[in-house]
Phi, psi and omega in degrees: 000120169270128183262170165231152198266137168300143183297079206264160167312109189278158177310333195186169181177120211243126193219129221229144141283097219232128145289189196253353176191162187231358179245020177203143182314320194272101169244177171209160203219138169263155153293093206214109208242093181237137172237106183090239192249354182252112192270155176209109232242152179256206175247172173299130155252138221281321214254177192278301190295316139353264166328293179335290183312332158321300192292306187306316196270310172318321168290334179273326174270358161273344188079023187293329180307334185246025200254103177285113197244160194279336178273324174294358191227012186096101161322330187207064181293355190261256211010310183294264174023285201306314188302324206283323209277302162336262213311322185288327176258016160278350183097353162285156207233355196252020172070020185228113201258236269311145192061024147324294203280345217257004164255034167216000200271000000 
């Protein structure tokens, strides 16, 4: 019997320019791209500008832009929904969420 595992959603995704130090003038900077636990690190480059460019092109062949995550969408998206659906039928206009619940608890 086979099972199959559901796709799941990484948690977070981080795309980054990392020098080679942060206490002497003479650095040097890598391209460093991580999605979920798999991470992508590029080689050293002597300029900032260099490196950047690295990180961009590691993000276009990963597709990062369209990499959908559990952190962009909330830990608790349905809370927000409940929270919004609140506030739009109290009838407020001023952008103040507070006392919501404490008028149905």
């Amino acid at each position: 019997m086979a099972t199959s595992s559901p796709v799941q959603k990484p948690i977070y995704k981080r795309s980054q320019v990392l020098p080679s130090n942060y206490h002497l003038p003479e650095k040097q900077y890598a391209a460093f791209v991580s999605i979920g636990s798999e991470y992508h690190v590029s080689e050293w480059f002597e300029s900032k500008e260099e490196a950047e460019l690295e990180r961009r092109c590691i993000e276009k062949q990963l597709s990062y832009e369209l990499i959908e995550t559990v952190e962009g969408e909330g830990f608790y998206p349905e809370r927000a929904r409940i929270i919004e659906e609140k506030y739009q039928a109290s009838g407020r206009t001023n952008g103040l969420y507070t006392g919501l619940n404490s008028l149905d608890v």
